[in-house]
BALOBA-1460 file (C-alpha; in Angstrom, 3 decimals):
// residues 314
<rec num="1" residu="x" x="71.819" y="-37.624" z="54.687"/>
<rec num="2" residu="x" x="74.563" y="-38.477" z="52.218"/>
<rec num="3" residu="x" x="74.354" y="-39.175" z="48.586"/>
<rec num="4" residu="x" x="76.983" y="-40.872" z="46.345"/>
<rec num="5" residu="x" x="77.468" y="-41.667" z="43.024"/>
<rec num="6" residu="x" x="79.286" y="-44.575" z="41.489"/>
<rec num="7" residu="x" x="78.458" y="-48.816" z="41.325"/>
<rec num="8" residu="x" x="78.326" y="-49.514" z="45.731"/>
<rec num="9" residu="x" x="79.416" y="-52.806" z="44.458"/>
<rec num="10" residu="x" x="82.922" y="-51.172" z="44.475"/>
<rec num="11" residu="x" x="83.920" y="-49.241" z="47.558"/>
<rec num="12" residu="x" x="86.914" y="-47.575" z="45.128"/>
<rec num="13" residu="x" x="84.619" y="-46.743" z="42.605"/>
<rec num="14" residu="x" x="82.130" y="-44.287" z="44.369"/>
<rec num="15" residu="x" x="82.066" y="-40.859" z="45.496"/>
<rec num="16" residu="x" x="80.226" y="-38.458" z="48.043"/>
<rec num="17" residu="x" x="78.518" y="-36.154" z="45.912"/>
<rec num="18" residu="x" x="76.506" y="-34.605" z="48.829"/>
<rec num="19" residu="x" x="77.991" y="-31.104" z="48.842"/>
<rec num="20" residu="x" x="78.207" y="-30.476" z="44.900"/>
<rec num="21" residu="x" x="74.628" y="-31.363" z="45.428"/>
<rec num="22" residu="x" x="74.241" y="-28.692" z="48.402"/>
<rec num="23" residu="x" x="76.198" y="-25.941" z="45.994"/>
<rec num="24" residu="x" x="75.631" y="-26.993" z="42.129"/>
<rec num="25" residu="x" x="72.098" y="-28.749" z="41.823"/>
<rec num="26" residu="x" x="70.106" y="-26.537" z="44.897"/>
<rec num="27" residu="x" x="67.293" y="-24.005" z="44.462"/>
<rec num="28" residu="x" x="64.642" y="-23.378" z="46.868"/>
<rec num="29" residu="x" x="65.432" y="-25.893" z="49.215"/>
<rec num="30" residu="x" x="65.132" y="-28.554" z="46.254"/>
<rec num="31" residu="x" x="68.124" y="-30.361" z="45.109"/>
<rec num="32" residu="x" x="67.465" y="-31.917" z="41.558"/>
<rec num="33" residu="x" x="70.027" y="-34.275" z="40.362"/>
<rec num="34" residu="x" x="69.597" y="-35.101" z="36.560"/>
<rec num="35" residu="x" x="68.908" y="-38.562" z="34.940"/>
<rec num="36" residu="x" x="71.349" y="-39.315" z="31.977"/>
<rec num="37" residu="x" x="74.598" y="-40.504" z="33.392"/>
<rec num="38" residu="x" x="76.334" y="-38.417" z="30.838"/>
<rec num="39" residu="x" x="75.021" y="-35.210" z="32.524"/>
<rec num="40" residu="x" x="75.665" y="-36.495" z="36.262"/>
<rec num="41" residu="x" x="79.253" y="-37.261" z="35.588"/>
<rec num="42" residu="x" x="79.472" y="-33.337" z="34.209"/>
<rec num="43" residu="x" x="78.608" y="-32.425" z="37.964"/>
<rec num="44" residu="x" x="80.112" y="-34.986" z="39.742"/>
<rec num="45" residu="x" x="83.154" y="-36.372" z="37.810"/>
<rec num="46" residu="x" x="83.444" y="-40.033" z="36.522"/>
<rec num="47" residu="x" x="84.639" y="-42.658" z="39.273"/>
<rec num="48" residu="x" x="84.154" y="-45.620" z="36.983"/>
<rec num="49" residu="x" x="84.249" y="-44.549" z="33.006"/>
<rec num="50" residu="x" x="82.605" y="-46.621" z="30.540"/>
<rec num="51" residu="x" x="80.121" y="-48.116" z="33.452"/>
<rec num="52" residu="x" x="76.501" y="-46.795" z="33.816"/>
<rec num="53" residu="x" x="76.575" y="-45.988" z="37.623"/>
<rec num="54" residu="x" x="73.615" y="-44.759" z="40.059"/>
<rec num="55" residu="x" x="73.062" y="-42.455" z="43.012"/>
<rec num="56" residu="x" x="72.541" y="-43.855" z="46.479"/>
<rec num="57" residu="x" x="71.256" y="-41.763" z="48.846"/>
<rec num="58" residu="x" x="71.915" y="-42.272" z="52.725"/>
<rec num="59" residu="x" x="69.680" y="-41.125" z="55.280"/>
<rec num="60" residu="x" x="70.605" y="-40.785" z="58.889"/>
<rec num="61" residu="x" x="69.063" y="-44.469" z="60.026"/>
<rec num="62" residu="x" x="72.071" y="-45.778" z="57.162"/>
<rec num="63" residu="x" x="69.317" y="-46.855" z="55.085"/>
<rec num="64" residu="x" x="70.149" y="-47.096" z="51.269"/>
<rec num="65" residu="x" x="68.364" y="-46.231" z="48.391"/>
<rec num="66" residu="x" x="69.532" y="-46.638" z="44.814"/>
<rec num="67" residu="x" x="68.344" y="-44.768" z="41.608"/>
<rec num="68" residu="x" x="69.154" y="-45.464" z="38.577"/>
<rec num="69" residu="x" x="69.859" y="-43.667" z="35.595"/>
<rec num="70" residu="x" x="66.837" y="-42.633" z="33.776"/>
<rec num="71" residu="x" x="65.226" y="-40.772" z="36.509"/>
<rec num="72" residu="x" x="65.569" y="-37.471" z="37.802"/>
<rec num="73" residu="x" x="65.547" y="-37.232" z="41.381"/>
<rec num="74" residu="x" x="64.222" y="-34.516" z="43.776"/>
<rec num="75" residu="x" x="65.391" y="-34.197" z="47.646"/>
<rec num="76" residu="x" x="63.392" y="-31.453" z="49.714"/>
<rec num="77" residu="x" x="66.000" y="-30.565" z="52.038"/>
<rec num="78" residu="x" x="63.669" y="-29.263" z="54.836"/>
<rec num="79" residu="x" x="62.139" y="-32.752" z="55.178"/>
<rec num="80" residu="x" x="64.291" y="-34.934" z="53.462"/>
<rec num="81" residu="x" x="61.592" y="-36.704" z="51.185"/>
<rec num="82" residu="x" x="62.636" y="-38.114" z="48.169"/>
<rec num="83" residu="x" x="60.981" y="-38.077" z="44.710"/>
<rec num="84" residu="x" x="61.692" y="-39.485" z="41.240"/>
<rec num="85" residu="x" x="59.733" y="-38.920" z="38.194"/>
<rec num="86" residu="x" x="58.034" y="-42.224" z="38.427"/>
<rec num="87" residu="x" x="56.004" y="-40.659" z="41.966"/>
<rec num="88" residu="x" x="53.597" y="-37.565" z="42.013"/>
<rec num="89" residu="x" x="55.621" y="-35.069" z="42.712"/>
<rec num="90" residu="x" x="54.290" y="-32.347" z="44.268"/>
<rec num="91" residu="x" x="53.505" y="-28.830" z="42.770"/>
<rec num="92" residu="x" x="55.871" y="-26.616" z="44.705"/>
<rec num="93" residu="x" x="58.316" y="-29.170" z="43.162"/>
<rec num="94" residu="x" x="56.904" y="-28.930" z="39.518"/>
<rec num="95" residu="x" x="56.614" y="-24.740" z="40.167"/>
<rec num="96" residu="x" x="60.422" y="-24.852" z="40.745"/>
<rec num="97" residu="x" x="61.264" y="-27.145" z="37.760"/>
<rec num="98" residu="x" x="59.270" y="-26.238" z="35.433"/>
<rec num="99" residu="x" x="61.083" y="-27.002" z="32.387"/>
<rec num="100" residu="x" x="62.201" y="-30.563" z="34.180"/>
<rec num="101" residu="x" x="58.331" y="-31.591" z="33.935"/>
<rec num="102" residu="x" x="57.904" y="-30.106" z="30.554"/>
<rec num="103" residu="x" x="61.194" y="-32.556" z="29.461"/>
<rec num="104" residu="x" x="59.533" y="-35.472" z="31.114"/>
<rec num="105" residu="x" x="56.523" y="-35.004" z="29.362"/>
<rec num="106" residu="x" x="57.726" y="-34.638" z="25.782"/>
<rec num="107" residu="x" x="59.773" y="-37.903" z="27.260"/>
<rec num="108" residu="x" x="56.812" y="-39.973" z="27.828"/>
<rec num="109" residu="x" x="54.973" y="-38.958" z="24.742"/>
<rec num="110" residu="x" x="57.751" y="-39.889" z="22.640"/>
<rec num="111" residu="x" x="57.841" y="-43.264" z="24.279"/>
<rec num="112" residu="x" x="54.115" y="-43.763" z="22.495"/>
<rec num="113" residu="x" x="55.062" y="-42.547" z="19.133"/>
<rec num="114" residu="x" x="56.876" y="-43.519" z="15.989"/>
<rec num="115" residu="x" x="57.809" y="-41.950" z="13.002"/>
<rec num="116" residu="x" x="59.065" y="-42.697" z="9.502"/>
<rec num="117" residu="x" x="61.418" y="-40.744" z="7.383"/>
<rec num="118" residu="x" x="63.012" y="-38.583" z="10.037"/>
<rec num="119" residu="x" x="63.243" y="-38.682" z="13.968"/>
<rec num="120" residu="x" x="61.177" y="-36.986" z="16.403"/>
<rec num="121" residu="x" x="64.636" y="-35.466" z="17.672"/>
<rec num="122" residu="x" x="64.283" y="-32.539" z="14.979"/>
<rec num="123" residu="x" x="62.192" y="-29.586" z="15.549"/>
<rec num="124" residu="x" x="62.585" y="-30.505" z="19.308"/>
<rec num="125" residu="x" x="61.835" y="-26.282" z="20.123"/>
<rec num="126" residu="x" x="58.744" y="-26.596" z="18.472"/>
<rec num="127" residu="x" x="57.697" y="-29.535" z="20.199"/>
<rec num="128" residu="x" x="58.502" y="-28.079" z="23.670"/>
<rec num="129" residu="x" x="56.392" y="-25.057" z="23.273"/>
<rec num="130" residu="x" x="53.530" y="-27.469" z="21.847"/>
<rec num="131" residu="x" x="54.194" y="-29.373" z="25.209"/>
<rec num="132" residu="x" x="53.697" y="-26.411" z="27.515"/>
<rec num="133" residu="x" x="51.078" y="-24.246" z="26.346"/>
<rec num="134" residu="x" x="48.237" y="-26.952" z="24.524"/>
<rec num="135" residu="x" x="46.263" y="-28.170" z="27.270"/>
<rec num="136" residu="x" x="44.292" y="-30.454" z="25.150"/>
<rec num="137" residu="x" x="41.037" y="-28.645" z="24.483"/>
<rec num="138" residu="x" x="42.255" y="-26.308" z="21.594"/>
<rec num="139" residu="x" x="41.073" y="-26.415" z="18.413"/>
<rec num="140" residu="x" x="44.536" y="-26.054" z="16.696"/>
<rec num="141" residu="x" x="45.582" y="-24.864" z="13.084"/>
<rec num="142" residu="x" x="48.983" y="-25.812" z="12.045"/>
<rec num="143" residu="x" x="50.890" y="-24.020" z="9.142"/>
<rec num="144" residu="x" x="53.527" y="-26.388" z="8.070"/>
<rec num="145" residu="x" x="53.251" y="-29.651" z="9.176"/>
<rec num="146" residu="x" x="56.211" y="-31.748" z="7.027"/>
<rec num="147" residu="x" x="56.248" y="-35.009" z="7.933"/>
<rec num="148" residu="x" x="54.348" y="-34.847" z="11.230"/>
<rec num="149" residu="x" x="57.108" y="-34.764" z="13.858"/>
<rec num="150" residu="x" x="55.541" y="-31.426" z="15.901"/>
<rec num="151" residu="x" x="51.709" y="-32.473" z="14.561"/>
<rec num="152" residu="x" x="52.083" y="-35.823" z="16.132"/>
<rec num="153" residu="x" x="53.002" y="-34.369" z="19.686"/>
<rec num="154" residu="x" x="50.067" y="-31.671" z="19.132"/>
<rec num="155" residu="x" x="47.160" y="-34.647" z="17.574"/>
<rec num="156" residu="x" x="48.509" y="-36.532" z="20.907"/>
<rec num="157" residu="x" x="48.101" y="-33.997" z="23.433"/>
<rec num="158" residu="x" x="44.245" y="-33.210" z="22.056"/>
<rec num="159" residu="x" x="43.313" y="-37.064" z="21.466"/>
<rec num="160" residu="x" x="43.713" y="-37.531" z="24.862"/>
<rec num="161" residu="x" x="41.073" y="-35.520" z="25.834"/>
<rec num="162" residu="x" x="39.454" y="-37.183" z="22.798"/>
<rec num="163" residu="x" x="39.786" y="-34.119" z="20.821"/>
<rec num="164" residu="x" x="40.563" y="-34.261" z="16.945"/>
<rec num="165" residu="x" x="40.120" y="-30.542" z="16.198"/>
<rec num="166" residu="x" x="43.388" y="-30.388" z="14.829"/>
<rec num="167" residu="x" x="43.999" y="-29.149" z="11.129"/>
<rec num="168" residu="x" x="47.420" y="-29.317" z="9.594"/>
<rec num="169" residu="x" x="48.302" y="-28.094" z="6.571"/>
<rec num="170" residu="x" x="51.329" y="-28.998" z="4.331"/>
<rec num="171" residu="x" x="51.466" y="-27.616" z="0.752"/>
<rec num="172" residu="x" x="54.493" y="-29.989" z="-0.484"/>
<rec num="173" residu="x" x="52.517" y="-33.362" z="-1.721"/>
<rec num="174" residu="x" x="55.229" y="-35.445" z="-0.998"/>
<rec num="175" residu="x" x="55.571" y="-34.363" z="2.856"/>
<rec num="176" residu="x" x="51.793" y="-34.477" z="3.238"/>
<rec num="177" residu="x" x="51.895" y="-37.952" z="2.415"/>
<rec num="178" residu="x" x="54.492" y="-38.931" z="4.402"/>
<rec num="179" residu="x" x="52.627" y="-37.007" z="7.273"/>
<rec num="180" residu="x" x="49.649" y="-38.864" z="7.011"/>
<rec num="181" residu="x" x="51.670" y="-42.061" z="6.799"/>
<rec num="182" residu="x" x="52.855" y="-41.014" z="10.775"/>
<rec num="183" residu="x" x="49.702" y="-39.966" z="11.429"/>
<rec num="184" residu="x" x="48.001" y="-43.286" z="10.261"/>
<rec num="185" residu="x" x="51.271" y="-45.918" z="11.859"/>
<rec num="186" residu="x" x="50.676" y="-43.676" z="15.031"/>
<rec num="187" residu="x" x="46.467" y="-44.708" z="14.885"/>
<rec num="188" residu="x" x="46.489" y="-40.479" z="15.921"/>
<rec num="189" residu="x" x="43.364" y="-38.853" z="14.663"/>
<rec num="190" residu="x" x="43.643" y="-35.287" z="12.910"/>
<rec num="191" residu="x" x="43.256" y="-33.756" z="9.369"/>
<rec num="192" residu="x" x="46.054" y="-33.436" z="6.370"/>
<rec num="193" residu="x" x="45.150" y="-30.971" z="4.157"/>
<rec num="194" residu="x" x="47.809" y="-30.756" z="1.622"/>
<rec num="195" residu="x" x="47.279" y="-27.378" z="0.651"/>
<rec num="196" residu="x" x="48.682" y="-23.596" z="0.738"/>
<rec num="197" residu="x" x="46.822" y="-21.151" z="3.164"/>
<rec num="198" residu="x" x="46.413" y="-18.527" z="0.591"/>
<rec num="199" residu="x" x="44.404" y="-16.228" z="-2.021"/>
<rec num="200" residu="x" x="46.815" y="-16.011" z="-4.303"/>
<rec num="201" residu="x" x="48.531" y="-18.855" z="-7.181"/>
<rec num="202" residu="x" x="51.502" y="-20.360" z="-5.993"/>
<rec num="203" residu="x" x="54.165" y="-22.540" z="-7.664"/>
<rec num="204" residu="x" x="56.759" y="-24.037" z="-5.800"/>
<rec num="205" residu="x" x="61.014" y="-25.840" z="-5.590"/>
<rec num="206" residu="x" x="61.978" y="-27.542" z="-3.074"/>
<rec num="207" residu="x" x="61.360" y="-24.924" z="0.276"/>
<rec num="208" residu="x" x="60.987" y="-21.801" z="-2.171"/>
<rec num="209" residu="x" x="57.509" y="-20.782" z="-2.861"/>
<rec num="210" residu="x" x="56.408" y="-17.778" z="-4.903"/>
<rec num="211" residu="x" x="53.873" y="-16.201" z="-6.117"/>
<rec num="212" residu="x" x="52.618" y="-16.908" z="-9.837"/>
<rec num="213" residu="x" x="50.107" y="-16.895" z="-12.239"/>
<rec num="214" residu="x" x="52.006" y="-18.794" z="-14.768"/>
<rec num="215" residu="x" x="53.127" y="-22.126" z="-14.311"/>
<rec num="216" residu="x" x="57.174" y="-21.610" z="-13.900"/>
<rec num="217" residu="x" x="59.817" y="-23.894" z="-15.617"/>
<rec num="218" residu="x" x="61.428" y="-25.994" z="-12.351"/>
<rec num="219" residu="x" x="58.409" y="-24.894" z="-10.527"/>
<rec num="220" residu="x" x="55.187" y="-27.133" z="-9.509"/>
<rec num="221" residu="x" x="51.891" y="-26.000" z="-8.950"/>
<rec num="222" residu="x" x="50.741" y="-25.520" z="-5.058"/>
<rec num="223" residu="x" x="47.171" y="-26.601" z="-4.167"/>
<rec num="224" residu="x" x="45.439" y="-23.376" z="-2.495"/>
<rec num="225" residu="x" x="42.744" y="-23.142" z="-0.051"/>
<rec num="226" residu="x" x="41.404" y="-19.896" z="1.971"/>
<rec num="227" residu="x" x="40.647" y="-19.649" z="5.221"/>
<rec num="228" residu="x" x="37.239" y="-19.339" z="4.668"/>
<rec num="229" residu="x" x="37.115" y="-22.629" z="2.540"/>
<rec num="230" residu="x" x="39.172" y="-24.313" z="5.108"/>
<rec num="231" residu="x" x="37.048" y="-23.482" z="8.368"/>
<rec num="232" residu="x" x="33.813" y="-24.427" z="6.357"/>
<rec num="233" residu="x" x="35.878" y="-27.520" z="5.031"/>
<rec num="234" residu="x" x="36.274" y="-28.783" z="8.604"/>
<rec num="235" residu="x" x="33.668" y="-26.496" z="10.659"/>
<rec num="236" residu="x" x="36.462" y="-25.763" z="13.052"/>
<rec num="237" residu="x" x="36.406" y="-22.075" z="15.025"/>
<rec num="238" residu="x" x="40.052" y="-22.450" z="15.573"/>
<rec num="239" residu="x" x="41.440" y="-20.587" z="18.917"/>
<rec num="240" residu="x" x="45.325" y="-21.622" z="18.382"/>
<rec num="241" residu="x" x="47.947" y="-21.046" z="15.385"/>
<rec num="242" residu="x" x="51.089" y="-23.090" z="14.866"/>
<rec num="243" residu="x" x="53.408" y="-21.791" z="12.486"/>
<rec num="244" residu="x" x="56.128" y="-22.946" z="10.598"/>
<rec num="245" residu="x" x="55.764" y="-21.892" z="7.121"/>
<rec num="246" residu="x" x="59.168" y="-20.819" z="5.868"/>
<rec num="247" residu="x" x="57.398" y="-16.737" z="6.171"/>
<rec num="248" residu="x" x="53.941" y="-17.087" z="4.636"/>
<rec num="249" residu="x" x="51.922" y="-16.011" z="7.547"/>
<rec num="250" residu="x" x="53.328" y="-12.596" z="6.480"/>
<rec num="251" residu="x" x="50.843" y="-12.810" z="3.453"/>
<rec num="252" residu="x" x="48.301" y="-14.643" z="4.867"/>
<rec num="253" residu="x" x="47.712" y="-11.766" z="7.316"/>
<rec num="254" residu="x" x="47.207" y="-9.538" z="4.599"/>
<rec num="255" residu="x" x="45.239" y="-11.232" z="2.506"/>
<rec num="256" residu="x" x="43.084" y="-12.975" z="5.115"/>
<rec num="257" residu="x" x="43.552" y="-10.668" z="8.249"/>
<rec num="258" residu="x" x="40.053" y="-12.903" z="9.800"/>
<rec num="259" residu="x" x="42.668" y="-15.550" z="10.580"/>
<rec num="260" residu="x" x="42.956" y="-13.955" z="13.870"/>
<rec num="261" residu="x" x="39.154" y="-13.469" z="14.825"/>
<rec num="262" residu="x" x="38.940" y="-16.573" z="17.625"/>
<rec num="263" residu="x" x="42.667" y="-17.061" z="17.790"/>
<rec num="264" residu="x" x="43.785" y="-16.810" z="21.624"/>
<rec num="265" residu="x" x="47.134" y="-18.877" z="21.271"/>
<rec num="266" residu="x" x="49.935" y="-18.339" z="18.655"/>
<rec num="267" residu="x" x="53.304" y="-20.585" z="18.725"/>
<rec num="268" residu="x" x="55.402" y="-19.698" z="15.910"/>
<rec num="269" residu="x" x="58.903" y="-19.603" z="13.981"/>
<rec num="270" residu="x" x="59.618" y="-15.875" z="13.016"/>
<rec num="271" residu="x" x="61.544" y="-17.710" z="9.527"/>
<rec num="272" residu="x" x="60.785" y="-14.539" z="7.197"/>
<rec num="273" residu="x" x="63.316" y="-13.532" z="5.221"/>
<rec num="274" residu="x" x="62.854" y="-9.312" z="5.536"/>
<rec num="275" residu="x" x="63.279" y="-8.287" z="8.972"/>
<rec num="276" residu="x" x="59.990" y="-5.698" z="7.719"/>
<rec num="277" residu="x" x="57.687" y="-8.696" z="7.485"/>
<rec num="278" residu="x" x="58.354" y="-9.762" z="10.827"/>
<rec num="279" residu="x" x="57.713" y="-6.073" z="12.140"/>
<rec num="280" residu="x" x="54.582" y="-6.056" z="10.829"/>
<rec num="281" residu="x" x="53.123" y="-9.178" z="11.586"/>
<rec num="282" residu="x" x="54.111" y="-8.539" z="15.499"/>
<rec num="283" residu="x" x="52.334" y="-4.870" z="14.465"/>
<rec num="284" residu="x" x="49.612" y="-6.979" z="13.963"/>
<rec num="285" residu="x" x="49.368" y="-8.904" z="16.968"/>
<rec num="286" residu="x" x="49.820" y="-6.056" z="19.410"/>
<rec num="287" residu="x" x="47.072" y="-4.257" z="17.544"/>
<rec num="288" residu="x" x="44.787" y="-7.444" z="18.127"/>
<rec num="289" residu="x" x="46.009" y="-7.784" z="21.718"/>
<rec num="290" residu="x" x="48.310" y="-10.181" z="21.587"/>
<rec num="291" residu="x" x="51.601" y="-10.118" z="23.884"/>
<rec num="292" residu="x" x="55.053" y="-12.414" z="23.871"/>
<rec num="293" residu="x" x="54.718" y="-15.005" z="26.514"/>
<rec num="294" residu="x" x="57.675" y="-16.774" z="25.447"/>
<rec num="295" residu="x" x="60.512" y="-17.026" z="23.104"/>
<rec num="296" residu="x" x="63.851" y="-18.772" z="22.791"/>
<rec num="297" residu="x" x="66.737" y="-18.276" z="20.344"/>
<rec num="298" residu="x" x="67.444" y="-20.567" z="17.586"/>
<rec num="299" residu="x" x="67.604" y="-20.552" z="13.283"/>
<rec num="300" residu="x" x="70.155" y="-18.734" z="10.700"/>
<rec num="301" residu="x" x="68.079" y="-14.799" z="10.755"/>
<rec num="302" residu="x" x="70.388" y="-12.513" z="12.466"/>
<rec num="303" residu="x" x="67.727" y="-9.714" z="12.356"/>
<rec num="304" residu="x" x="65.703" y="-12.557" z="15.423"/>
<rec num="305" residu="x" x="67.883" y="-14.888" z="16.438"/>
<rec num="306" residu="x" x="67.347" y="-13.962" z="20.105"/>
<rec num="307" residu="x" x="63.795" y="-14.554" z="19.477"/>
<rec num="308" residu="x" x="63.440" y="-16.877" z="16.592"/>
<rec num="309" residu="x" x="60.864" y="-18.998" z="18.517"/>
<rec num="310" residu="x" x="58.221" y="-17.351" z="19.873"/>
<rec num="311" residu="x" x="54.549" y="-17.763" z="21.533"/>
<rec num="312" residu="x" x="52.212" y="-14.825" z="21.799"/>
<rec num="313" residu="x" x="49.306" y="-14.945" z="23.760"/>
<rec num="314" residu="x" x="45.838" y="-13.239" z="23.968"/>
């Protein structure tokens, strides 16, 4: 078997790329060459720049087989099948590549979405945890849903199992409304409530919420809910917690520690701003039973930055 890279309409313009396959994209027997031409010529060099070029793979009868661009392709190299994203591919595959499927995934859902006011590029880390942990048959709180980009991925995981228990709560008027504008263009079926988790009076600039009993000058008042209200609100036991709320969950566990009762999933931003909140609120998981399952570095805090992402797991 050979494979090249390059346009086979020009002899001078393509290259055998089998050995940087053997050495570079190899593990477990399974060679995975990336879609994106951008990232192939990274590996393999670029014999014809400016041109969008394709692998052709060679097998030992000198039958050809071109693949384009926007596919990854895998080659078993014990039996020399060939798969693409557009076949099944099978699980030993998927087991080796994990994060490859999880890409594809997000890939295809975004195909089915739109969004207004922003892009569905930003708060792509979010999105990819939504991607590999939600199955579809959680009943799914969401702290912080600003426009919608991360709630539309979640609301279309769950409707295709024709599931709509899916709360998600933004506190900033003007982002809940754009949010429900996605939701609505996107015909996705979930609940806004455009409100603050919290026992406490809130007022609120821009990203900056505090804590207030008297109405502040700069300041706006923040619609509150508890947790109680909300679950009788929507009559949803929820199992799964989604946080992105710039810190708050710090308070909301003590103030409303029941939060936690059904909750068996937690994917979250550790965002807080004292490095003490974020101590105890992963106090407070352990003690419940939770345990990390995942995180991933990312954000400005350089008391977490090796974990700012994280997804804890009963």
């Amino acid at each position: 078997m050979l494979i090249k890279y390059g346009l086979i309409s020009s002899n001078v313009n393509i290259i055998d790329i089998t050995q940087t396959c053997y050495t570079k994209l190899i593990k477990e027997g399974i060679i995975c060459i990336p879609s994106d031409d951008n990232i192939r010529a990274n590996y393999f060099t670029d014999p014809l720049f400016k041109f969008v070029k394709s692998i052709y793979i060679i097998d030992n009868e000198n039958q050809i087989k071109q693949y384009d661009h926007t596919q990854n392709i895998y080659i078993d190299t014990f039996t020399e099948s060939i798969y693409t994203d557009k076949d099944e591919i099978p699980k030993f595959i998927k087991d080796i590549y994990p994060a490859n499927m999880i890409l594809e995934k997000i890939s295809k859902i975004h195909q089915n979405l739109t969004i207004d006011f922003g892009t569905l590029d930003e708060e792509f880390p979010e999105q990819l945890m939504a991607v590999k942990y939600l199955t579809g048959n959680e009943k799914v709180l969401e702290i912080g849903g600003n426009i919608g980009r991360n709630s539309l991925v979640i609301s279309y995981i769950l409707n295709k199992n024709n599931n709509n228990n899916f709360v998600t709560m933004e506190c900033d008027t003007d982002s809940a409304n754009k949010l429900i504008h996605n939701r609505d263009i996107n015909k996705l079926d979930f609940f806004v409530e455009s409100s603050a988790l919290s026992k406490r009076k809130l007022v609120q600039k821009y990203w900056d919420t505090i804590v207030s009993d008297e109405d502040l000058e700069g300041y706006t008042r923040v619609s509150t809910i508890t947790f109680e209200e909300l679950t009788q609100k929507y009559n949803i036991d929820f199992d799964t917690l989604i946080l992105d709320c710039e810190g708050a969950f710090y308070y909301i566990l003590i103030d409303m520690p029941e939060i936690l009762t059904n909750i068996k999933l937690i994917i979250m931003e550790n965002d807080y701003v004292d490095v003490n909140h974020k101590n105890y609120v992963s106090d407070v998981l352990k003690n419940n039973g939770f345990s990390v399952d995942y995180e991933e570095k990312g954000g400005n805090w350089k008391f977490y930055y090796d974990n700012f992402y994280q997804v804890w797991k009963k």
